[in-house]
C-alpha positions in Angstrom: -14.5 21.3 144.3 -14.8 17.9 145.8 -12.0 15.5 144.6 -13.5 12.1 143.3 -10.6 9.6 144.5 -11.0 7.0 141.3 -10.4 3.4 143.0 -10.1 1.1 139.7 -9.9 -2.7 140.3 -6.6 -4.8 139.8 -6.3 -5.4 136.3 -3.7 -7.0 133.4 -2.4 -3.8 131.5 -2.0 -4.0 127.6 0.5 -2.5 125.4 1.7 0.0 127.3 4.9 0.9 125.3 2.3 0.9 122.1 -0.1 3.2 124.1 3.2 5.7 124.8 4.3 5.9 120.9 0.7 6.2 120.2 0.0 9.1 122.8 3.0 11.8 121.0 0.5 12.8 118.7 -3.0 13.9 119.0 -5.0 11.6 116.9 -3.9 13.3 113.6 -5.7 10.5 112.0 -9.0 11.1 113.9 -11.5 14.1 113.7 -11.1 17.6 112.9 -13.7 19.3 114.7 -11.7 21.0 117.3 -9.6 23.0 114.5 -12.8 24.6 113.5 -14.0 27.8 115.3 -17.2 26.8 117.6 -20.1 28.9 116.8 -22.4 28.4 120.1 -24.8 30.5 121.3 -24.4 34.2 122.6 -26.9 33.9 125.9 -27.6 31.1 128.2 -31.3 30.9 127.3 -29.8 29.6 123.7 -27.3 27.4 125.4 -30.2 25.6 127.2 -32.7 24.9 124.4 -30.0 23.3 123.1 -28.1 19.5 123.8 -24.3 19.0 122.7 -23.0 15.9 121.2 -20.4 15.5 124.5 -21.6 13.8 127.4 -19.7 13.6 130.6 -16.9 10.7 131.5 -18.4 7.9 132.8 -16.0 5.4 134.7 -15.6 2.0 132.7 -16.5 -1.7 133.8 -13.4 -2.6 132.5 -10.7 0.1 132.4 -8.6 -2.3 130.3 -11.4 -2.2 127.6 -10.5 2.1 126.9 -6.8 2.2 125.8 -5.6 5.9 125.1 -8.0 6.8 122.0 -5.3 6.3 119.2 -5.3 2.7 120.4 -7.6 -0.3 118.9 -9.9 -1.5 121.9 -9.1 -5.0 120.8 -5.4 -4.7 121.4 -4.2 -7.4 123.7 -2.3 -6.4 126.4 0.3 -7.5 128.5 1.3 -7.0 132.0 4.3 -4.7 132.3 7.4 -5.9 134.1 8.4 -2.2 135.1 5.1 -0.7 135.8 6.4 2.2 137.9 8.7 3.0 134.5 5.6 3.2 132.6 3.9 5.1 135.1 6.4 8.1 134.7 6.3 8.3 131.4 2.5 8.4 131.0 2.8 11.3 133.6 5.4 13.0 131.3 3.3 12.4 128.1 0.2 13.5 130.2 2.0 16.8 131.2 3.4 17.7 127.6 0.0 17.0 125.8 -1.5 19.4 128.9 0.8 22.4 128.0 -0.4 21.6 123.9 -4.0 22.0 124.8 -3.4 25.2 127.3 -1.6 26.6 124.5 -4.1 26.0 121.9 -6.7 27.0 124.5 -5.2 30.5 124.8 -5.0 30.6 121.1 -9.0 29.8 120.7 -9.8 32.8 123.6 -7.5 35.5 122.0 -10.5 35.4 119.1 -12.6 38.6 119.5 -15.3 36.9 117.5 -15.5 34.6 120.0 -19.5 34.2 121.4 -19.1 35.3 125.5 -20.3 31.8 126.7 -17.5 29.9 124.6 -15.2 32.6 125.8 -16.2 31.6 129.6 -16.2 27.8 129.1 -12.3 27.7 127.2 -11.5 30.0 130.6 -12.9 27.4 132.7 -11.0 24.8 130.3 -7.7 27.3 130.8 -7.8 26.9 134.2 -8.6 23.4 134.8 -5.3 23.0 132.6 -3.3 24.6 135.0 -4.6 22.6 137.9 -4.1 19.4 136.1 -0.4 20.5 135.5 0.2 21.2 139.4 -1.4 17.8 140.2 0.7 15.7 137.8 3.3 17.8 139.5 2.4 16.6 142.6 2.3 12.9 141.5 5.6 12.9 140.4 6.7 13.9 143.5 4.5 11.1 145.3 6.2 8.9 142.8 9.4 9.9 144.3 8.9 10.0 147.9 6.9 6.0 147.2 3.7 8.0 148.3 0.8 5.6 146.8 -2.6 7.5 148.2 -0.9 10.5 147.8 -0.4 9.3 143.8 -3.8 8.0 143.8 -5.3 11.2 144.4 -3.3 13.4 142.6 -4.1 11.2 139.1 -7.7 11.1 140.0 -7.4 14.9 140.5 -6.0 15.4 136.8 -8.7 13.1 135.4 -11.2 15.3 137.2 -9.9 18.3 136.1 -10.0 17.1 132.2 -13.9 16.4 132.8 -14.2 20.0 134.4 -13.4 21.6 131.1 -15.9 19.9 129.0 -19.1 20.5 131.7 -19.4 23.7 130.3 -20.1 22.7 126.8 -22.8 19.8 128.0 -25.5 22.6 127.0 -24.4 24.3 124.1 -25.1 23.0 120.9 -22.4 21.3 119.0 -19.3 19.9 120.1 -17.1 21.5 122.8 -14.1 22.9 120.9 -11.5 20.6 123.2 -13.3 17.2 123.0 -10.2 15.8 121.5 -7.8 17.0 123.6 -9.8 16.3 126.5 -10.6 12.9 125.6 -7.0 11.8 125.2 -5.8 13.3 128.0 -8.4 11.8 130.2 -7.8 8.4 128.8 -4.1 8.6 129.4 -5.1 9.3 133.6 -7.8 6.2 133.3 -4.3 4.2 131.7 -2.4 5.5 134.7 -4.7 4.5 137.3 -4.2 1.3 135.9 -0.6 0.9 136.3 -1.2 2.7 139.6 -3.0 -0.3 140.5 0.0 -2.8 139.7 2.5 -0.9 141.3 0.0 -1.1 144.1 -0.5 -4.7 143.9 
């Protein structure tokens, strides 16, 4: 799969120290749906009479307009005075909430009532997981070795891999059964090609 390198404009970062307290949980406060069991269809001639509720990531005029989900969008932000600081730890909060959906992932295919397409898609969501954990992997070592296109990609290559999972689901009815988790964890890569951009800057 080509790797979309996500080049976001030079921007003022808000409440980043908010947006880390705010991204240890998942939302409790927010919806429910992805605790349910997803009934979707059993053959791909249902899946494709058929529209779901998600559609795919679309890249932001202003990224400092989508602070991780938990977050107000009128928060006011504030440019950080250790940006690279902040970087790490939305890599380390990134990688922890990426194990918590892998897990629950695994839990969600180990159902043997489980319609074969759903089955299929939470595989494809399985492994997208595990390729989203070797890439923040890899941008922690960029980090390290002051490697800035290497970091570039390697966030951009998470965020893809977070939008990977829910393709599946764009044609089954309902919503996909890792909206949630997908959603935050692709908002925390959109915050941390913003702070990319003012440790580049």
């Amino acid at each position: 799969m080509e790797i979309k390198t996500h080049l976001l404009p030079p921007i003022t970062l808000s409440c980043t120290l908010i947006l880390l307290l705010s991204t240890s949980t998942l939302c409790d406060q927010g919806s429910n749906t992805n605790n349910q069991d997803y009934h979707g269809p059993t053959s791909s001639h249902e899946a494709h009479t058929q529209t779901s509720t998600f559609q795919p990531q679309e890249q932001p005029k202003n990224p400092a307009e989508h602070p991780d989900v938990c977050l107000s969008p009128d928060s006011a932000p504030t440019a950080s005075a250790n940006p690279s600081a902040e970087l790490q730890s939305l890599i380390k909060v990134s990688t922890e909430k990426t194990k918590t959906a892998m897990e629950l992932v695994k839990k969600k295919r180990a159902k043997p009532t489980l319609p074969p397409m759903v089955a299929a898609n939470l595989k494809v969501c399985e492994d997208s997981y595990d390729d989203a954990l070797d890439n923040l992997a890899k941008a922690t070592k960029a980090m390290d070795a002051q490697d800035m296109p290497t970091l570039n990609v390697m966030l951009s290559a998470a965020l893809t891999n977070y939008d990977t999972c829910e393709i599946g689901f764009v044609e089954m009815p309902g919503i996909s059964p890792m909206a949630d988790e997908d959603e935050t964890l692709s908002q925390l890569m959109k915050n941390s090609l913003e702070v990319y951009q003012l440790m580049k800057g």
